[in-house]
N, C-alpha and C positions, 0 to 999 in steps of 0.2 A: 570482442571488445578491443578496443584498437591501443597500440600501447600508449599512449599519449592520454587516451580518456581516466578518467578515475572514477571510483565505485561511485561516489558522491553526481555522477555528471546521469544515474543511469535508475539510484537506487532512494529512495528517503527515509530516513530514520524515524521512528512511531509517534515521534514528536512531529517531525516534518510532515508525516503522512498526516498525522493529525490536523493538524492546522490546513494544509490543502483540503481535507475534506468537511474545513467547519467545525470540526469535534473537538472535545476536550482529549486527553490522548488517556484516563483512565476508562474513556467509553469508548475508543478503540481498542484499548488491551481487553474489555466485559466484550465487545461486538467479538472479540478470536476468540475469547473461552466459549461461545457460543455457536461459535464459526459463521459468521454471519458479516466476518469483514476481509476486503481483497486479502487476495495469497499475500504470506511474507517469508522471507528467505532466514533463517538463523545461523548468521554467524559467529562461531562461539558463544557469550551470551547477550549478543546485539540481533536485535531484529533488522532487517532492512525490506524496502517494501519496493518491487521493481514499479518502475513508472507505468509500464506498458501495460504489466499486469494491473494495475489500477485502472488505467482506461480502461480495460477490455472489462472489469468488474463493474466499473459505471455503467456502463453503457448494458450490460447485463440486466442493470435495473430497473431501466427506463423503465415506467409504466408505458402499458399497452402492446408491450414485447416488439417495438421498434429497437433495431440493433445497427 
């Protein structure tokens, strides 16, 4: 990461994650006790959710296993 960029320009918070993916953000914290929602990173005790890794988890799901 380049020093200029910040966590915020790479990572979204379970709020932010939420709301990009549609969701309420207490059915994104039930989709991780399940583990049924993109990777997230914990730092201290904030979640962050990498961008990339949520694309790759999309796209994971497509129906019909186009990737």
């Amino acid at each position: 990461m380049a020093a200029t960029e910040k966590l915020s320009d790479n990572y979204r918070t379970l709020e932010e994650e939420a709301e990009y993916l549609g969701l309420h953000p207490g059915s994104l914290r039930r989709m991780r006790l399940r583990r049924e929602a993109p990777p997230a990173l914990k730092l201290g005790n904030k979640l962050r959710f990498p961008k990339d890794a949520t694309e790759k988890w999309l796209r994971s799901r497509i129906e019909g296993g186009v990737t």
